[in-house]
Structures are given as C-alpha cells and as structure tokens.
C-alpha positions, 0 to 999 in steps of 0.5 A: 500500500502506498502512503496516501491509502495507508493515511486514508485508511487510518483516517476511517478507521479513526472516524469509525472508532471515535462516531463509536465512542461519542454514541455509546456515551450520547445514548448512554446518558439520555437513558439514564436521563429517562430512567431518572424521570419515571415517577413509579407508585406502588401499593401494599398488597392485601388479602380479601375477598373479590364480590364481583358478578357478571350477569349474562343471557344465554342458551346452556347445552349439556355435552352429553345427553344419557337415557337412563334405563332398566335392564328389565322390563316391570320395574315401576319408578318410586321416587325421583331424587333429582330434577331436571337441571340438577348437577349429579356426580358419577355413583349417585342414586337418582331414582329408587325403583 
C-alpha cells in the first residue's frame, strides 16, 4: 500500500472508532436521563375477598345427553331424587325403583 491509502485508511478507521465512542456515551446518558424521570407508585398488597358478578343471557347445552334405563322390563319408578337441571356426580342414586 502506498502512503496516501495507508493515511486514508487510518483516517476511517479513526472516524469509525471515535462516531463509536461519542454514541455509546450520547445514548448512554439520555437513558439514564429517562430512567431518572419515571415517577413509579406502588401499593401494599392485601388479602380479601373479590364480590364481583357478571350477569349474562344465554342458551346452556349439556355435552352429553344419557337415557337412563332398566335392564328389565316391570320395574315401576318410586321416587325421583333429582330434577331436571340438577348437577349429579358419577355413583349417585337418582331414582329408587
């Protein structure tokens, strides 16, 4: 390389470091600047209770729809012990033959 590139070239490269240099600490400083100026409330959490309701209309649709029968023909039902739109659970009785 002759002399004049070789000037040339550590000229960039002195630019490129030094623009480098003077952002980092521009950008640097106005960050810090900005976190200086954030105003930050805060609560002191405590435990209760939440009453809230949300009232809605809609259609409810059960997921699955069971018809209940006697393995025998006779049987006479004696008394139901749940109502329509009652929630049962698996091993409860629901009629008394």
């Amino acid at each position: 390389m002759n002399k004049r590139k070789k000037i040339v070239l550590v000229t960039i490269v002195f630019i490129v470091i030094f623009s480098s240099i003077f952002s980092f600490f521009i950008f640097n400083k106005s960050r810090s600047t900005q976190a200086q100026d954030i105003n930050i409330s805060t609560i002191r959490v405590i435990q209760g209770t939440i009453r809230e309701t949300i009232e809605a209309e809609g259609t409810l649709a059960p997921f699955e729809t069971v018809n209940v029968k006697s393995k025998e023909d006779g049987y006479k039902v004696e008394v139901v012990l749940v109502e329509e739109g009652d929630s049962v659970k698996k091993g409860q009785e629901l009629v008394r033959l």
